[in-house]
BAFIKE-141927 format. One line per 8 residues: number of its first residue (from 1); their letters; for each residue x, z negated, y of C-alpha. Coordinates in steps of 0.05 Angstrom, whole numbers, plus 32768, in hexadecimal, padded with zeros to 4 digits. Layout:
NUM = a = X,Z,Y ~ ... .
This chain:
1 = xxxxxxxx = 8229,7F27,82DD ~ 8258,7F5A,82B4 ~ 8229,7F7F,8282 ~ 8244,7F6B,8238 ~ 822E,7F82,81FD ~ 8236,7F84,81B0 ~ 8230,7FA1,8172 ~ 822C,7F6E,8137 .
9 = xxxxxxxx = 822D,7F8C,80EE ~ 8231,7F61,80AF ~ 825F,7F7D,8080 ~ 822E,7F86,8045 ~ 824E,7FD7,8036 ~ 8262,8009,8065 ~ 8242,8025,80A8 ~ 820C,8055,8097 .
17 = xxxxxxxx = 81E4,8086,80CA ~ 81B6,8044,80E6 ~ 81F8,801D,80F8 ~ 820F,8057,811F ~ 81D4,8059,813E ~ 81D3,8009,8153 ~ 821C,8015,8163 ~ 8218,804B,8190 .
25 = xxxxxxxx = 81D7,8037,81B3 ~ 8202,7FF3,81C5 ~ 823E,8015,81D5 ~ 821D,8044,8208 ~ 81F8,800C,8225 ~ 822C,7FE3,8236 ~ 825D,802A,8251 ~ 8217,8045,8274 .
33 = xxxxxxxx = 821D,7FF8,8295 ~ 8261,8000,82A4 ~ 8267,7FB7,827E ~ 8297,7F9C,823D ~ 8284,7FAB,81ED ~ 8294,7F85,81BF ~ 8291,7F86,8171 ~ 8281,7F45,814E .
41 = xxxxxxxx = 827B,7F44,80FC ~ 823D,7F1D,80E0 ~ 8263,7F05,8095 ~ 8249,7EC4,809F ~ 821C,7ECB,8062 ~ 8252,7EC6,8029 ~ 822B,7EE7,7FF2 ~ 8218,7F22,801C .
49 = xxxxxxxx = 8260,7F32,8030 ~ 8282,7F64,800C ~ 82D2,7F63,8004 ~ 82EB,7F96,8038 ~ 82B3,7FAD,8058 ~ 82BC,7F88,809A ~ 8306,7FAE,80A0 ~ 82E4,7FE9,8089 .
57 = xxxxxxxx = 82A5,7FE5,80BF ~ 82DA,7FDD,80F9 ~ 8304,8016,80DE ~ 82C9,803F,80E6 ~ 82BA,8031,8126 ~ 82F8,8047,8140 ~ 82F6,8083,8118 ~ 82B4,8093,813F .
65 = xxxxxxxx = 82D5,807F,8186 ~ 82B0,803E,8189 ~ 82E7,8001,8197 ~ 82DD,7FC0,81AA ~ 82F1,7FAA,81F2 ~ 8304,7F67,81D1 ~ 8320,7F4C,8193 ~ 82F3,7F52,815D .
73 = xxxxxxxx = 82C4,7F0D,814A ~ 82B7,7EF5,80FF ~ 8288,7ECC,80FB ~ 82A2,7EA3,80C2 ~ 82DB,7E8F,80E5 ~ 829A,7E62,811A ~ 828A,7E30,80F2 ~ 8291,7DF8,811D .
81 = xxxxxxxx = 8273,7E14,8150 ~ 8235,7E1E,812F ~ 823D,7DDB,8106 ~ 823E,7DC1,814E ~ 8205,7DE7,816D ~ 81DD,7DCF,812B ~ 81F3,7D85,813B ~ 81D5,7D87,8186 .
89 = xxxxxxxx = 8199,7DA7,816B ~ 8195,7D69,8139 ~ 81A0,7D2F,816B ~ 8169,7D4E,8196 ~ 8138,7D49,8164 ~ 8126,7D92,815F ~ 8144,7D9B,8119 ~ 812E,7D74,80D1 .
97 = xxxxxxxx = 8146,7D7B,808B ~ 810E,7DA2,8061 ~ 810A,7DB2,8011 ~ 80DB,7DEF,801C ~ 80E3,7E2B,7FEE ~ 80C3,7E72,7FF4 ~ 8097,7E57,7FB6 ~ 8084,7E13,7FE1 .
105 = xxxxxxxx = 8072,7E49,801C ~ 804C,7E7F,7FF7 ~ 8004,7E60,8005 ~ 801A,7E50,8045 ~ 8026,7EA8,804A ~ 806D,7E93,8051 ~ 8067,7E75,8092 ~ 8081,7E2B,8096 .
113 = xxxxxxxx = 8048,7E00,80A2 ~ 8071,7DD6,80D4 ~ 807E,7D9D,80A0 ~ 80A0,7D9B,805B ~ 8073,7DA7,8025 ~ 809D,7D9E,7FE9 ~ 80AE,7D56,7FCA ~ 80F8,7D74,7FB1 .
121 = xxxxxxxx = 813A,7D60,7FCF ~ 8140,7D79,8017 ~ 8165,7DC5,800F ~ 816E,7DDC,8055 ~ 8165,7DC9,80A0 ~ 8128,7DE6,80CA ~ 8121,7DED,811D ~ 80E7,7DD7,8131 .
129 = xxxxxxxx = 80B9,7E0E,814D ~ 8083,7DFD,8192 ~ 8034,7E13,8182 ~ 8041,7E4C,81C7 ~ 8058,7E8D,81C8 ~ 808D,7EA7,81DD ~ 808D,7EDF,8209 ~ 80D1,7F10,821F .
137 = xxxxxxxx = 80D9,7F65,8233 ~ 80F9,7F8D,8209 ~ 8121,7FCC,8232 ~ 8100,7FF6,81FB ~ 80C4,7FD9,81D7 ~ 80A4,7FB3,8224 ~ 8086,7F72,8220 ~ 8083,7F53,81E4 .
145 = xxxxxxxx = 806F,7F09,81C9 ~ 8074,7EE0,818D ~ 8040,7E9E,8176 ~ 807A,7E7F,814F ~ 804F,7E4D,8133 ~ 8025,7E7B,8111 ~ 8050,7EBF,810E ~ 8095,7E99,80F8 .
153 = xxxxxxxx = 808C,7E4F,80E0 ~ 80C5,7E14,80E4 ~ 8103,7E4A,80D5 ~ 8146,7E3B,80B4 ~ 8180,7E34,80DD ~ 81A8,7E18,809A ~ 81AB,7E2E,805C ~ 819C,7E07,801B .
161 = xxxxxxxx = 81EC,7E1E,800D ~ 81FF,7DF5,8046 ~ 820D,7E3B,8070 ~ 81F0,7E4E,80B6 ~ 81BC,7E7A,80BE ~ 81BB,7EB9,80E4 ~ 818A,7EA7,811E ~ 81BA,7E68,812B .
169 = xxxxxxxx = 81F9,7E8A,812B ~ 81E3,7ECF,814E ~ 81D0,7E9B,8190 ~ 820B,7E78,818C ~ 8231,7EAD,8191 ~ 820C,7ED4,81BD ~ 821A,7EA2,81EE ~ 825B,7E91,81E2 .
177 = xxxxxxxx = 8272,7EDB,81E5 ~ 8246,7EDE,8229 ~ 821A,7F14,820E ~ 81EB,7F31,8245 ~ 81C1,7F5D,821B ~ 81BB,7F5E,81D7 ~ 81B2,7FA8,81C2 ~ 81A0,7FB0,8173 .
185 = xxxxxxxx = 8175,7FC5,8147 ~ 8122,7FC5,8150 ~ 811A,7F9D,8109 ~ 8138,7F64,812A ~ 80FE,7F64,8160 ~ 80E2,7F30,8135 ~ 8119,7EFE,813B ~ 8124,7F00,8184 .
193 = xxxxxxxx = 80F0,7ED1,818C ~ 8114,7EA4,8166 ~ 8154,7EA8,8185 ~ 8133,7E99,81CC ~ 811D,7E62,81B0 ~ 815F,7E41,8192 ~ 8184,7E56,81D4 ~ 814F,7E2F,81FD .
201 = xxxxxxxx = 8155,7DF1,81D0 ~ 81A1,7DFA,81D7 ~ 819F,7E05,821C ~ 81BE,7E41,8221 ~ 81BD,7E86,8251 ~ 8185,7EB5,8241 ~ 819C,7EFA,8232 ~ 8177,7F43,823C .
209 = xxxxxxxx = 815B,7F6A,81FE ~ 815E,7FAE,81EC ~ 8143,7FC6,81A0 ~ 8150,800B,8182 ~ 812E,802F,8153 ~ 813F,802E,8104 ~ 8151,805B,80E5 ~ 8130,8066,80AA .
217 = xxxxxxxx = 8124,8093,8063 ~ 80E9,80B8,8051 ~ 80CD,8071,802D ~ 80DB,8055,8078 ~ 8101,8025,805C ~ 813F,8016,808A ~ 817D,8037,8073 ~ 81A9,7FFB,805E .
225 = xxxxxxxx = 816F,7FE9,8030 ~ 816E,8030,800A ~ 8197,8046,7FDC ~ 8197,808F,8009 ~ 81C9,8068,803A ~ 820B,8092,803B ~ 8249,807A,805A ~ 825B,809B,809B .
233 = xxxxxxxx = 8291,80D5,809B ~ 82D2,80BD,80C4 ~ 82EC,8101,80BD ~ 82C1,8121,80E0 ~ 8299,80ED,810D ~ 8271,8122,813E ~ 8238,8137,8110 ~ 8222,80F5,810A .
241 = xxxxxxxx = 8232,80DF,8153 ~ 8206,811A,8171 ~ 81CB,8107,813D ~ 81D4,80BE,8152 ~ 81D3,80D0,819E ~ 818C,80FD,818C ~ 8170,80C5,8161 ~ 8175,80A1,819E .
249 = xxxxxxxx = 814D,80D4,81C7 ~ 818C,80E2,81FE ~ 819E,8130,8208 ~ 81D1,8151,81DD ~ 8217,8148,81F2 ~ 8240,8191,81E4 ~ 8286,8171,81E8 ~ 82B3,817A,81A9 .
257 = xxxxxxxx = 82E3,8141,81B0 ~ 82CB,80FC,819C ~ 82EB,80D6,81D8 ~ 82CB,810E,820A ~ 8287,8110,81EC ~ 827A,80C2,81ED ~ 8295,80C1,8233 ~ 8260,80FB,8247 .
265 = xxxxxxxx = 8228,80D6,8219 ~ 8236,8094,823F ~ 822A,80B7,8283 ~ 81E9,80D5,8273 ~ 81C9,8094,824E ~ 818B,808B,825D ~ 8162,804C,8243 ~ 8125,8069,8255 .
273 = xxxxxxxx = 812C,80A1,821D ~ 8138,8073,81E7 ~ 80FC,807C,81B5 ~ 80C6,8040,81A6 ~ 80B9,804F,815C ~ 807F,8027,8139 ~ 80A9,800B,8103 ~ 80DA,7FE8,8123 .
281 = xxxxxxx = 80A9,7FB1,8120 ~ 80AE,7FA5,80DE ~ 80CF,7F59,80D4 ~ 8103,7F57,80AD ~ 811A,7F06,80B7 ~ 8165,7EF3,80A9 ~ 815E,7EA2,80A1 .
């Protein structure tokens, strides 16, 4: 099968240093596998969306040489494909309306105790999670398993606003955009778990994954959390290119022209040198 691969920002503010970074590690992936990139724009979460910043993000991609091989996805405009994914997940028994808050869960150390425990009004819909574990490789952080019963809980997959949640609509459209490996970055290690989950109850293709490091401040918090997070220069992308491409533990590329030096940096990619920092396990769940 053709390699495909993505990069999927939400457009909470501008690209900083760590988007480059998940950028660029995708994007060489999928040139290094001779396969298609594609660019798909997480806005699915209204309140997080900022005006702009989606037609700002793609703007400076291209700025940094980094285009997508197909038109660009929103995920707002899916709705009813997720509305429909939710509805097969429903008939098959594997989702149930729950009135759970993060109060109802706090004794329960925020882990859903695999029934509701709140009298209130149900709020949002849950997926059912197995008592096993699951178990998938990582092309960077190896063999790697999750006890969703005890590690995760009974997770949203719709909102109490009615909206989809992210693990729901990042397999959805995974599949439906054929993704073969999803390359991003290592603080989503926790959710994969999740997401092999939904696309086994949904019956869909498995896919390959591949985490990169964060990058992160001296606090180690992750850079779109800190208020250190500067937007990227378009006018002069190379600086931050060449500290991407070391942050990512490849050689340096000596090339002065943007086009040249991602074409040279896609020819020497190598997986293998990608670093396994400690912190990228550090969950950080989007339901």
């Amino acid at each position: 099968m053709t390699y495909r691969g993505r990069f999927a920002p939400s457009p909470s503010g501008p690209l900083h240093f760590g988007s480059l970074v998940a950028a660029l590690g995708s994007w060489l992936r999928a040139r290094a596998q001779a396969g298609t990139w594609l660019v798909r724009i997480e806005d699915i979460d209204h309140v997080r969306a900022l005006p702009g910043a989606a037609a700002n993000i793609i703007e400076t991609l291209n700025a940094f040489g980094l285009y997508s091989d197909e038109p660009v996805l929103h995920q707002s405009m899916r709705s009813d494909l997720y509305a429909a994914a939710l509805a097969r997940l429903t008939v098959a028994g594997h989702v149930y309306p729950c009135a759970c808050s993060r109060a109802d869960l706090a004794p329960f150390a925020g882990i859903h105790p695999a029934k509701c425990v709140s009298s209130a009004a149900p709020r949002v819909r849950r997926l059912r999670v197995p008592d096993a574990t699951i178990d998938f490789v990582d092309h960077v952080y190896g063999a790697t398993r999750q006890a969703l019963r005890t590690q995760v809980g009974d997770f949203v997959v719709q909102r109490a606003d009615g909206g989809y949640a992210y693990q729901l609509a990042v397999v959805v459209d995974d599949a439906a955009q054929r993704i073969s490996e999803v390359v991003r970055g290592a603080d989503l290690l926790d959710s994969t778990a999740r997401q092999i989950l939904l696309r086994d109850r949904l019956e869909l293709p498995t896919t390959q994954w591949l985490h990169l490091p964060l990058a992160v401040d001296a606090e180690g918090r992750k850079l779109s959390k800190s208020d250190r997070a500067r937007p990227l220069a378009v006018d002069d992308p190379l600086p931050a290119l060449r500290a991407a491409l070391d942050f990512l533990g490849q050689k340096p590329i000596r090339e002065r022209r943007v086009e040249r030096f991602l074409a040279a940096a896609a020819g020497a990619f190598d997986v293998t040198q990608i670093p396994c920092r400690p912190h990228a396990h550090v969950a950080m769940r989007k339901d």
